[in-house]
C-alpha positions as CSV (number, residue, x, y, z in Angstrom):
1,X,22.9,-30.2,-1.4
2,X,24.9,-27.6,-2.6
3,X,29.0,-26.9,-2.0
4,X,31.8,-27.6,-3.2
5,X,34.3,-30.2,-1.5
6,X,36.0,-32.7,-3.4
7,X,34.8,-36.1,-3.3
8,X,36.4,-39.1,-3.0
9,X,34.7,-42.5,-4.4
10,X,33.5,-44.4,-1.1
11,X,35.9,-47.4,0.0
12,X,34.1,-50.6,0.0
13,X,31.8,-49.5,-1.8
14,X,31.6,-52.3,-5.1
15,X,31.1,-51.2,-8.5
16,X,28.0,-52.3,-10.2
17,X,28.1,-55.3,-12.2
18,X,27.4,-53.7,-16.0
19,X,28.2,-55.1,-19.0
20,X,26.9,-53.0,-21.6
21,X,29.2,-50.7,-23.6
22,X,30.5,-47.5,-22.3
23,X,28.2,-44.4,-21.8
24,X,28.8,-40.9,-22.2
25,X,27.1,-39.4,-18.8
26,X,26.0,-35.7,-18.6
27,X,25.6,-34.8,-14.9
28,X,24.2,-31.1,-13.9
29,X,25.4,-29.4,-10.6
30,X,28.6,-31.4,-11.2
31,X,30.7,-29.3,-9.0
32,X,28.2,-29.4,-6.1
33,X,28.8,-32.0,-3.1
34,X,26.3,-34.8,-4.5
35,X,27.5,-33.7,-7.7
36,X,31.1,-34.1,-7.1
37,X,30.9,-37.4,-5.9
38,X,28.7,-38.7,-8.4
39,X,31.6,-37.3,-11.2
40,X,34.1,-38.9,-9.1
41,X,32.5,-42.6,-8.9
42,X,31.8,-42.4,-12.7
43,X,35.3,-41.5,-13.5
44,X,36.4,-44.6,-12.7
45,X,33.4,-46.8,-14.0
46,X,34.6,-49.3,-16.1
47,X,30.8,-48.5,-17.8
48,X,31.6,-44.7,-18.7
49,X,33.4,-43.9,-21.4
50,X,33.2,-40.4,-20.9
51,X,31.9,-37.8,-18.2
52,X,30.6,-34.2,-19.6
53,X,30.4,-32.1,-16.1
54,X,27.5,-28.9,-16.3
55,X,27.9,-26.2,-13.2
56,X,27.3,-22.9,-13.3
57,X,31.1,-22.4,-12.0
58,X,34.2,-25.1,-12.7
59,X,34.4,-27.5,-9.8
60,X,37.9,-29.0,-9.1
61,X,36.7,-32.9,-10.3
62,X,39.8,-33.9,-13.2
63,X,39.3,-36.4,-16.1
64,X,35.9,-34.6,-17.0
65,X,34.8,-32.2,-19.6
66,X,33.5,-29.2,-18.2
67,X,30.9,-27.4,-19.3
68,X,30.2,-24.3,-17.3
69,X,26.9,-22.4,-17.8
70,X,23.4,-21.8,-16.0
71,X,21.1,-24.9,-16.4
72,X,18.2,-23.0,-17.3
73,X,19.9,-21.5,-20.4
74,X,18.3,-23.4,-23.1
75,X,22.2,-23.8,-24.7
76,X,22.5,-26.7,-22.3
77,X,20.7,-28.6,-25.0
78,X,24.1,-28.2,-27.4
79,X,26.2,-28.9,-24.2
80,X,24.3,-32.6,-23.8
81,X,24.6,-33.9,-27.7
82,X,26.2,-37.2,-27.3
83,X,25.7,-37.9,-24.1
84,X,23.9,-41.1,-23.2
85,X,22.0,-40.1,-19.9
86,X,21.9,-36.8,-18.1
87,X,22.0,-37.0,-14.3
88,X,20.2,-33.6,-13.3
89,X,21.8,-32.2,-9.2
90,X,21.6,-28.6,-10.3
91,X,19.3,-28.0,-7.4
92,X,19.7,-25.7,-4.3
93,X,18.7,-26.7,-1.2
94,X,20.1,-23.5,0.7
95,X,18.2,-23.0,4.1
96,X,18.3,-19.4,4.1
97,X,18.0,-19.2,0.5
98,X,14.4,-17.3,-0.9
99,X,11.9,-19.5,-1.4
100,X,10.5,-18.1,-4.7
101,X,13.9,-17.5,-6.1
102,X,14.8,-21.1,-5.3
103,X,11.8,-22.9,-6.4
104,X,12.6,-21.0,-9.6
105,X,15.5,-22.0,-10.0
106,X,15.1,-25.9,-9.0
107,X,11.5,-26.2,-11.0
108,X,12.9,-24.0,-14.0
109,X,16.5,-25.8,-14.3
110,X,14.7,-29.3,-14.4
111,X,12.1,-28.3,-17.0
112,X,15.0,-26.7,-19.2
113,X,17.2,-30.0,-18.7
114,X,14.2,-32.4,-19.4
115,X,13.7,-30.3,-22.6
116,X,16.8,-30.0,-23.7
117,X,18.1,-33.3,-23.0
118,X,14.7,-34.3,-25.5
119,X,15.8,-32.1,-27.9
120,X,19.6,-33.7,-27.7
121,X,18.6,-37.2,-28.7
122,X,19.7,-38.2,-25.4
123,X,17.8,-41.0,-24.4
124,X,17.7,-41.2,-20.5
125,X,17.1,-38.8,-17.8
126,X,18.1,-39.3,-14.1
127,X,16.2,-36.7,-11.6
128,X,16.9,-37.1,-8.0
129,X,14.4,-35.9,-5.5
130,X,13.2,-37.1,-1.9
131,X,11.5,-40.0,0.0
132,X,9.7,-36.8,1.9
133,X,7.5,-36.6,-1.5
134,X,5.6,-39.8,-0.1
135,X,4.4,-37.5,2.9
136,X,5.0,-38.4,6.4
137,X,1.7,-39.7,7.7
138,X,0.4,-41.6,10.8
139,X,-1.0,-44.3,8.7
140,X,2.3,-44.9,6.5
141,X,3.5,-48.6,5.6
142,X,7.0,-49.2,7.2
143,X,8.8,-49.0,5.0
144,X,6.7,-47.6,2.4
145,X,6.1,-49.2,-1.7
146,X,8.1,-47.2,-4.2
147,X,4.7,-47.1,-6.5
148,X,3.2,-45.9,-3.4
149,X,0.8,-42.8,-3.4
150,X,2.8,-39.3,-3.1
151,X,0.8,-37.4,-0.3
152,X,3.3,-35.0,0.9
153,X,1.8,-31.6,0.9
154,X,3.2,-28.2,-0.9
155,X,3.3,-26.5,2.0
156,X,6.8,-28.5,4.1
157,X,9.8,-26.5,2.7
158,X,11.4,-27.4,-0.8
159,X,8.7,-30.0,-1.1
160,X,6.2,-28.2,-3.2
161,X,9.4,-27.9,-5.7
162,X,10.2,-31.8,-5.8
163,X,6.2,-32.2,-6.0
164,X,6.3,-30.4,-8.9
165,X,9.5,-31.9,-10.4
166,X,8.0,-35.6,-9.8
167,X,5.0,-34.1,-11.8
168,X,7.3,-33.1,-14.8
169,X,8.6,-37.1,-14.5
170,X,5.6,-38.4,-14.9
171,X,4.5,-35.7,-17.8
172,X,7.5,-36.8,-19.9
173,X,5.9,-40.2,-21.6
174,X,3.4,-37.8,-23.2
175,X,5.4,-34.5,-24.1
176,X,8.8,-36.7,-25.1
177,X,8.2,-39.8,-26.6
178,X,11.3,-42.1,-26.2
179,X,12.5,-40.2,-23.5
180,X,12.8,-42.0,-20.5
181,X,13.1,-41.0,-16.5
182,X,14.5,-42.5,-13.5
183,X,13.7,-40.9,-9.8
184,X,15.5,-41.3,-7.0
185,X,14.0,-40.7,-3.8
186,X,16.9,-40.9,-1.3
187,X,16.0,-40.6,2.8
188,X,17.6,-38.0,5.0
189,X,20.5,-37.4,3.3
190,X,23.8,-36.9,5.6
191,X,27.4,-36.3,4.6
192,X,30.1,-33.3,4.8
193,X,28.3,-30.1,3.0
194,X,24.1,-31.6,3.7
195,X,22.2,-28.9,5.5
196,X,18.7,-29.4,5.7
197,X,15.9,-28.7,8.2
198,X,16.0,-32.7,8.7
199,X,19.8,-32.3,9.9
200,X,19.2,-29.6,11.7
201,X,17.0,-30.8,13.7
202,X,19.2,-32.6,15.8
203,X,21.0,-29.5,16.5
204,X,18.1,-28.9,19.1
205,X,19.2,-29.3,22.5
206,X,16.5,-31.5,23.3
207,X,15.0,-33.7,20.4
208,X,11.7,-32.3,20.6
209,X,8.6,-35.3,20.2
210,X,5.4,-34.6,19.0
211,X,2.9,-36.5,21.7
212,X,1.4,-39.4,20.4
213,X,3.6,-39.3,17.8
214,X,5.9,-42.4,16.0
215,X,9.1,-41.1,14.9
216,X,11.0,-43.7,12.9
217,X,14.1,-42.4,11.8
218,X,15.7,-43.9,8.4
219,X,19.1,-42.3,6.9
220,X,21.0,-41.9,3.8
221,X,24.6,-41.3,3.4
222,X,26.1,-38.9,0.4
223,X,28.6,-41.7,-1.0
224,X,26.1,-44.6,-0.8
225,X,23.4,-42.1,-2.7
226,X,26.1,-41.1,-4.9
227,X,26.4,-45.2,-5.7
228,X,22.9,-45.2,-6.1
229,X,22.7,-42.8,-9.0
230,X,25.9,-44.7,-10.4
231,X,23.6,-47.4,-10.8
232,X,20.2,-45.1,-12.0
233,X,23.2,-43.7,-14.8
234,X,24.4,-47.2,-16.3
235,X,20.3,-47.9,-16.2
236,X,20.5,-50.5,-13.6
237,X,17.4,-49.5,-12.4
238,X,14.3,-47.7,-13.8
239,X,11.3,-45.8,-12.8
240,X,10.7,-44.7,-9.4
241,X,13.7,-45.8,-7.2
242,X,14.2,-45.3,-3.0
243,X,17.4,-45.4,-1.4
244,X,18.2,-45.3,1.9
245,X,20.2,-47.3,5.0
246,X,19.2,-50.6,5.3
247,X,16.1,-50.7,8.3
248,X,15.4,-47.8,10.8
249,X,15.8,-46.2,14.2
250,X,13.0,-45.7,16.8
251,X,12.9,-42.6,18.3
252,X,14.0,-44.7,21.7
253,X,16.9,-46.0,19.8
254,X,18.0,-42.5,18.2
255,X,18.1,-40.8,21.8
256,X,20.1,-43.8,23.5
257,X,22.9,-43.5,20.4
258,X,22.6,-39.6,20.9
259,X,22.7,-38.7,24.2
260,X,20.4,-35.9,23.4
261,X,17.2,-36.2,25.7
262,X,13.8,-35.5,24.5
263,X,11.3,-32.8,25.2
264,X,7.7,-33.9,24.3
265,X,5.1,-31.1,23.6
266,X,1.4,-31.3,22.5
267,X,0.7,-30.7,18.8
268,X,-1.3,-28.1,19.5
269,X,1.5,-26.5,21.1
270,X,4.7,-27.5,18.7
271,X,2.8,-26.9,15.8
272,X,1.4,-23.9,16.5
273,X,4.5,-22.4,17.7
274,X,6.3,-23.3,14.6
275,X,3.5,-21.7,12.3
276,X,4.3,-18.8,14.1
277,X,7.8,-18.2,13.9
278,X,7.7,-19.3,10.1
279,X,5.0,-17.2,9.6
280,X,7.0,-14.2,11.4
281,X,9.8,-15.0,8.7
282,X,12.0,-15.9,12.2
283,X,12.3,-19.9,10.9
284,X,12.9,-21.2,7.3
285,X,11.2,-24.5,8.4
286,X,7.1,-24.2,8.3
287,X,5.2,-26.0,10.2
288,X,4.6,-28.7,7.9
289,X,8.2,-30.0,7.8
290,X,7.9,-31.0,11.7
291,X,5.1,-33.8,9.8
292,X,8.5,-35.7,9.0
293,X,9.8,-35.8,12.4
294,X,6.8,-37.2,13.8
295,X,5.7,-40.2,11.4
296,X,7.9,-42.5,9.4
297,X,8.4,-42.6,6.1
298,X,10.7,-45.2,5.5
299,X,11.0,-46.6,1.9
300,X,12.8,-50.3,1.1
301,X,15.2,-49.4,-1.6
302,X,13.9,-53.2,-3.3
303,X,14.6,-51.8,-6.7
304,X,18.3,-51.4,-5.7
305,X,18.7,-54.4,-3.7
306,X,17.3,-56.2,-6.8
307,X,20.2,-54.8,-8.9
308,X,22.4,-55.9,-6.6
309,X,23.2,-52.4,-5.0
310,X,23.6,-52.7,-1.6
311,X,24.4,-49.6,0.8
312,X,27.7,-49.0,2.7
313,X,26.3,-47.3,5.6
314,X,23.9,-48.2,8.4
315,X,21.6,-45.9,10.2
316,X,23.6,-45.6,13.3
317,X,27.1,-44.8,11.7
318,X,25.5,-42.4,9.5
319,X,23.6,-41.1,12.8
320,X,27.0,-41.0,15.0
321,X,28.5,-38.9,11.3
322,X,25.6,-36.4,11.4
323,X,26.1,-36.0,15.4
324,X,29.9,-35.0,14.4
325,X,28.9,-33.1,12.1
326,X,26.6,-30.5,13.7
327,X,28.8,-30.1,17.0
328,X,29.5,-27.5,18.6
329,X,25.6,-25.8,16.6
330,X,22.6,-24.9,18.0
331,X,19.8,-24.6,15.8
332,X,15.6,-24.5,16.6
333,X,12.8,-25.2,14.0
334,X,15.8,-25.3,11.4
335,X,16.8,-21.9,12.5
336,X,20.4,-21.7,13.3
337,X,21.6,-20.1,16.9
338,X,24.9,-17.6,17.7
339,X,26.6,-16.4,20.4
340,X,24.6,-14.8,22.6
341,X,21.2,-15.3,21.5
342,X,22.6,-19.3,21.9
343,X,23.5,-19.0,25.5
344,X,20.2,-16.8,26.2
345,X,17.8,-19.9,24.7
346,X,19.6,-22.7,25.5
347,X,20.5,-21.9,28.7
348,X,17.2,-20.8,30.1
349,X,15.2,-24.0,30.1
350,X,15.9,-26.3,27.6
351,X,14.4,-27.4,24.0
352,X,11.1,-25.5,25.5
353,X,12.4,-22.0,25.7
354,X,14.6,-22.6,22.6
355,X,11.1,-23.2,20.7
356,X,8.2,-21.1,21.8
357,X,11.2,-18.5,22.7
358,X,13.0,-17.9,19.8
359,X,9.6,-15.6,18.5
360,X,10.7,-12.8,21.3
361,X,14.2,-12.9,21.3
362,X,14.6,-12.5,17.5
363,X,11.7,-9.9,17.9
364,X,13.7,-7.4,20.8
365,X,17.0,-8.0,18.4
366,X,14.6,-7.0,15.6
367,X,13.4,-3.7,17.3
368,X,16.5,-2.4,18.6
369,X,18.0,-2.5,15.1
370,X,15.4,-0.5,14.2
371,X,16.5,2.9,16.6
């Protein structure tokens, strides 16, 4: 969740009831879209005393102290002295980004912010990462504990790094005494700037359904995870921590509020094909990730509700939002469409075409670049 629009603190959305004294809150990726909003909600806290902002670039968030440098620089530790809790969103997300320079980046920056805030006296970590590291299995509670088993596997796209980041987490008690760490673990995060292979896939022209299959589609809006880490910074809530829109869709229930008709495959057939164009290099998304379009992994949020946060957005306005959003885009196996190679998919026959066709058309643009 990377970018840089300004945020504006969600109407309606109530301030959590704190009454401790007034923090000093660190928050990394501050000038990024989840960042920005986060620094704009705890600007106006009546629990923060102060708000030190870290970016590697100034973002445009006022009544902050900014703090611009790389996260993995180990001079972040001299940039976090005094503050009270760090909030660590220095992460990239970036679908097209490379996936070994990206996992270096998100596993190195929070093992350099961990160890830094340690060596700061600060006494509180936030790290935010996803409900997907539960795994999306066909034998998953709905909704699932937040102690619950992580069983996602390394292989579904920018898990293996928040794998590996829940690992540091839980590492911490033992290397940094006194040190302690909240996780959030929001669903499918929507809102202006969120591109992921999860928003993406309703780009498709056809929602494509694994046979035998149970989608169950639960959603998250930017502002109300923003409000969520609001509450994680003041230390309304420890430990492990979900978030997410109250309930879930059906995959009936998302197609009637979409319009967008399905196209069911056998999972021989979807998976396979998506092993192949990731293993091509034509898709960013391996196969893995389609896992989380086929079985839920809904989480309760019952920490949050038991602190009295409550979200502001249900699963259908934040569905109609994320429809708005990606008009007018055509993407396949989170691989984004244009012009002409668009038309040519789309319009020969449907979500099926789009999917086992994308190999050969990218393949023929591929060859005649090369003469």
């Amino acid at each position: 969740m990377t970018g840089g629009d300004q945020a504006q603190v969600a109407p309606g959305s109530a301030p959590p009831a704190y009454g401790g004294r007034p923090l000093t809150v660190a928050v990394t990726g501050a000038a990024g879209v989840l960042g920005a909003r986060l620094v704009a909600r705890l600007v106006e806290s009546p629990g923060v005393r102060k708000v030190l902002a870290i970016d590697d670039r100034r973002g445009e968030a006022s009544g902050v102290q900014w703090r611009v440098l790389d996260v993995r620089d180990p001079a972040v530790a001299e940039r976090l002295r005094g503050a009270d809790v760090v909030v660590h969103l220095a992460m990239d997300f970036g679908m097209e980004a490379d996936p070994r320079t990206r996992s270096a980046y998100n596993v190195r920056g929070a093992q350099t912010v961990v160890t830094a805030a340690a060596a700061a006296g600060v006494p509180r970590v936030v790290l935010c990462t996803s409900a997907m590291v539960y795994g999306a299995l066909p034998d998953n509670e709905v909704p699932l504990a937040e102690d619950g088993e992580l069983r996602a596997t390394e292989e579904a796209s920018l898990v293996g790094d928040l794998l590996e980041i829940e690992r540091l987490a839980r590492r911490v008690p033992r290397a940094h005494p006194g040190l302690q760490v909240t996780v959030l673990r929001p669903a499918v995060v929507v809102g202006p700037g969120v591109d992921t292979v999860l928003t993406r896939h309703f780009e498709a022209p056809r929602l494509l359904v694994v046979a035998g299959s149970r989608p169950c589609w639960q959603f998250c809006h930017l502002d109300d995870l923003a409000s969520a880490l609001e509450y994680a910074a003041l230390g309304l809530v420890e430990g492990e921590v979900t978030v997410g829109c109250d309930g879930w869709l059906e995959q009936e229930e998302v197609e009637e509020l979409s319009g967008i008709r399905r196209m069911e495959l056998p999972a021989s057939l979807a998976l396979g094909t998506a092993a192949r164009l990731h293993r091509l290099g034509l898709t960013p998304a391996p196969a893995g990730d389609l896992a989380y379009t086929m079985y839920p992994w809904v989480v309760s949020g019952s920490r949050l509700h038991e602190a009295g946060w409550r979200p502001k957005y249900g699963n259908e306005e934040v569905l109609a939002e994320l429809l708005a959003q990606v008009a007018g885009k055509h993407a396949v196996a989170g691989r984004r469409l244009g012009g002409k190679e668009a038309a040519t998919s789309l319009g020969a026959a449907g979500a099926t075409v789009a999917l086992v066709g994308t190999a050969a058309l990218v393949r023929r643009a591929r060859k005649r670049r090369r003469f």
